[in-house]
C-alpha positions as CSV (number, residue, x, y, z in Angstrom):
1,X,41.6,174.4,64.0
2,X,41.9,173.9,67.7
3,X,43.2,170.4,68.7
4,X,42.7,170.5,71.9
5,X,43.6,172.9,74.9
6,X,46.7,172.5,76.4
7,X,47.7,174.7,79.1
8,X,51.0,176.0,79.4
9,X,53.4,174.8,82.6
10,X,54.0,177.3,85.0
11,X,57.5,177.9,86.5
12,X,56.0,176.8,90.0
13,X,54.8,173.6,88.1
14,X,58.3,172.8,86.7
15,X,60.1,173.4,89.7
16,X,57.4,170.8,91.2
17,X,57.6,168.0,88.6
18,X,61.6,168.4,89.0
19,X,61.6,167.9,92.8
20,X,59.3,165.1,92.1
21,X,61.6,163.2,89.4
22,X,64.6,164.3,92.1
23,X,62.7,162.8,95.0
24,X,62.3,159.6,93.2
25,X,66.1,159.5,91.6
26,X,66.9,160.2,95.4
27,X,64.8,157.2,96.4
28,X,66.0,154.8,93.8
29,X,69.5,155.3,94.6
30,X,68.8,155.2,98.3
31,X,67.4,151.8,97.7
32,X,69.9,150.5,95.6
33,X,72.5,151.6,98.4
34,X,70.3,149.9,100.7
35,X,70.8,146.4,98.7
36,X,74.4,146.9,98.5
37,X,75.3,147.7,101.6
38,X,72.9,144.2,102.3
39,X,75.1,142.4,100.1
40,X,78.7,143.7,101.6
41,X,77.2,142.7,104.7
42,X,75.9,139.7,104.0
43,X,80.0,139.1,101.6
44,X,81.7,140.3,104.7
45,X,79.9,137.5,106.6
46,X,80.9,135.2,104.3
47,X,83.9,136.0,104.2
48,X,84.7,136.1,107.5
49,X,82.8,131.9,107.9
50,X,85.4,130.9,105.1
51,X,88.4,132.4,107.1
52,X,87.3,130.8,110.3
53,X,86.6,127.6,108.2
54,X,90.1,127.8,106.6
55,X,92.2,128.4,110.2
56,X,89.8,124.9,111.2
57,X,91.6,123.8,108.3
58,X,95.1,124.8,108.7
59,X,95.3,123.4,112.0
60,X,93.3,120.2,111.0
61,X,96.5,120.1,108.4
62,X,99.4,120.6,110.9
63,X,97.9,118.0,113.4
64,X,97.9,115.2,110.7
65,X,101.2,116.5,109.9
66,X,102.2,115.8,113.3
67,X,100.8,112.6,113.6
68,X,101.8,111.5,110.3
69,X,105.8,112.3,111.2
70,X,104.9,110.4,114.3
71,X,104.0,107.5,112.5
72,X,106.4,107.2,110.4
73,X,108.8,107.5,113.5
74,X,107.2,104.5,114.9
75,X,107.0,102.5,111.9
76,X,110.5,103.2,111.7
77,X,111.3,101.8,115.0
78,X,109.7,99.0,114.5
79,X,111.3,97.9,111.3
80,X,114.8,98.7,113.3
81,X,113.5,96.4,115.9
82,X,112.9,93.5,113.7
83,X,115.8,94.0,111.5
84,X,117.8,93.6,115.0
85,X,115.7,90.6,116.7
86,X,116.1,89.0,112.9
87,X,119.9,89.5,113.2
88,X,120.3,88.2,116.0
89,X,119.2,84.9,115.6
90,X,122.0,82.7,114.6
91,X,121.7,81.5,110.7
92,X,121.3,78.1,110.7
């Protein structure tokens, strides 16, 4: 019985379906080097907007620190400053 002919692959057509399925493994790993050298980029960019954001930060922290030990100086001067006015009224 004949099923059907089938012709047999000849080395020149091997060679050419192999470069083929090598062209396209090629182009499929090209890509996906494409997209993660995209998304480094696009992480390093990130990255880099959180650092900036977290110096803003640090010094937004050590000004409020300043203030706040300047506060607390004043308030403290104050207080002395009425405790001494109060004192020095005579008790009655």
């Amino acid at each position: 019985m004949c099923y059907g002919h089938q012709r047999s692959l000849s080395p020149h057509d091997l060679i050419h379906r192999r470069s083929q399925n090598d062209t396209s493994v090629v182009d499929h790993l090209q890509s996906r080097l494409a997209e993660t050298e995209a998304l480094l980029e696009r992480a390093r960019a990130r990255e880099a907007e959180l650092n900036r954001r977290l110096e803003e930060m640090k010094r937004f922290v050590s000004v409020m620190e300043i203030l706040e030990t300047y506060l607390k100086r004043k308030f403290q001067e104050q207080q002395d400053n009425v405790v001494r006015l109060f004192s020095s009224i005579p008790a009655k």
